[in-house]
N, C-alpha and C positions, 0 to 999 in steps of 0.2 A: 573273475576273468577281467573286469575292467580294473583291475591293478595293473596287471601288465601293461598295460599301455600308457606311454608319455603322453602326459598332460600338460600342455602349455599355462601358462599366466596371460592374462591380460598383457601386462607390461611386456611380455616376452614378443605375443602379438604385435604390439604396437610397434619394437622395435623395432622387428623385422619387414612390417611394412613398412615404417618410413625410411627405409633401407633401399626399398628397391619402388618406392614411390615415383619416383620422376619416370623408370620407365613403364610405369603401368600407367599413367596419365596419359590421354590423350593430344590435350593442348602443349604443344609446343613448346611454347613461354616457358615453363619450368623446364624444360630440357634443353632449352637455348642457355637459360640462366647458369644452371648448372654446367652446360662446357665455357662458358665463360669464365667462372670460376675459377675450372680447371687450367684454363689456359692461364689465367691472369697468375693465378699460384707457379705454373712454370716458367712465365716470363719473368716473374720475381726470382726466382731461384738462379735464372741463366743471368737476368743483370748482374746479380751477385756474386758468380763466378766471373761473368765478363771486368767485371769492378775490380774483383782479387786479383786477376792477371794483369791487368792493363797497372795496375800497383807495383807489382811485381819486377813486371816488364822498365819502369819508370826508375825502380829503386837498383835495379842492373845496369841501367845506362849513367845513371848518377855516379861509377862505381868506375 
């Protein structure tokens, strides 16, 4: 009977907590860090479209 049933790995464990680590922690800190992160990843993304337009826009007025 205990075939039937999925057995994890360690590793498998591990990754799935530090998966969802920050919001089972208490402290803050690592969940400030993490939208941090997040934000700073989108802010790069948007200068980067902002960057391609304003290029864009510069090489149409040239023109």
């Amino acid at each position: 009977m205990s075939d039937s049933y999925y057995r994890v790995t360690e590793n498998e464990l591990l990754e799935d907590y530090l998966k969802v680590q920050n919001i089972l922690i208490i402290d803050s800190k690592n969940q400030l860090e993490s939208q941090i992160r997040e934000q700073t990843d989108r802010n790069q993304q948007d200068n980067y479209v902002i960057k391609g337009k304003l290029l864009e826009k510069k090489k149409r007025s040239k023109n």
